[in-house]
N, C-alpha and C positions, 0 to 999 in steps of 0.2 A: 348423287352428290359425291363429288370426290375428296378425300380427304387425306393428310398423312404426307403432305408433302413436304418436303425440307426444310426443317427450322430455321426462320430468318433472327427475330426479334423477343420471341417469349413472353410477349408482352402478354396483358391480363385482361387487355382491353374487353375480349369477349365473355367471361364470367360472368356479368348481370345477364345475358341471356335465357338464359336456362331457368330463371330464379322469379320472376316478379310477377310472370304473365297469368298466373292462376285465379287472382282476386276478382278479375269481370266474372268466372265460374260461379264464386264462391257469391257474386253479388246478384248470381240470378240471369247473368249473361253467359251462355254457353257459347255460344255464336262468338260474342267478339271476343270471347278468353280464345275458341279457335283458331281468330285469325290472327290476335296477338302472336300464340304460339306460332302458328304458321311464320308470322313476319320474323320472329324470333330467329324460328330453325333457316330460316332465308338469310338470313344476317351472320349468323354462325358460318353457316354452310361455306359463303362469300371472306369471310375472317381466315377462316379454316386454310382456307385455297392459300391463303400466303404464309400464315403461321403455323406448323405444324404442333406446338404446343396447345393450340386450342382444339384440336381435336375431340380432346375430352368435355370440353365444352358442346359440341357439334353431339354428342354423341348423346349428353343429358338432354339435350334439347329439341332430339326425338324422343327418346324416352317420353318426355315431358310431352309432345304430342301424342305420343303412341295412347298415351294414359287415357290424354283428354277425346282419342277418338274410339277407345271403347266405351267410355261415359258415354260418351252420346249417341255410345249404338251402331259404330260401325265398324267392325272388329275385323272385315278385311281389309282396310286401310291401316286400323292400326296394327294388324300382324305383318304388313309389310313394311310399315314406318320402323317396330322395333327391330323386323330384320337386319334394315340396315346401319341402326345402332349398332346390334352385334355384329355384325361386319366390321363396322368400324371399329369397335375394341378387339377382334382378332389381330387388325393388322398393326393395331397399338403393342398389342402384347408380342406378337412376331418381334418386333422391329426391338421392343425391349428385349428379347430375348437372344438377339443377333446382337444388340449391345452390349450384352455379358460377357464376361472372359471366361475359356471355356471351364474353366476351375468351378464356376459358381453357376452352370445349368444345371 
């Protein structure tokens, strides 16, 4: 997934992503708390692509699978799902840090 690309709008629209898909877990449904999150990080991902503000959203929203695919036992999907979370918050933090004047690096 690519992320981080040029802020258009800042809008908020993607923050319930990250946030609501855990209750099928919690209800005894692992399965469909997965493919929630999956459809989630699929939606972020797509958000992402034109908002650069939502990145951090994109970024929770592995986490948030990474999580639910150790739960369930498959921790080499989830070591590479949170890989690329932090990917994604390096180039967040890069880009902050190219943002600074050079007084406050």
């Amino acid at each position: 997934m690519r992320c981080c690309q040029p802020a258009t709008d800042g809008s908020q629209q993607g923050q319930f992503l990250s946030k609501p898909v855990g209750s099928p877990s919690n209800a005894g449904d692992g399965a469909g708390a997965l493919a929630a999150i999956r459809e989630a990080v699929r939606s972020a991902a797509r958000l992402a692509q034109d908002t650069r503000a939502l990145c951090p959203d994109l970024a929770s929203s592995l986490n948030n699978l990474s999580n639910h695919l150790a739960d369930a036992g498959d921790g080499t999907a989830a070591l590479a799902v949170i890989r690329e979370a932090v990917e994604i918050g390096r180039r967040l933090a890069q880009d902050t840090r190219r943002a600074l004047p050079p007084t406050s690096r």
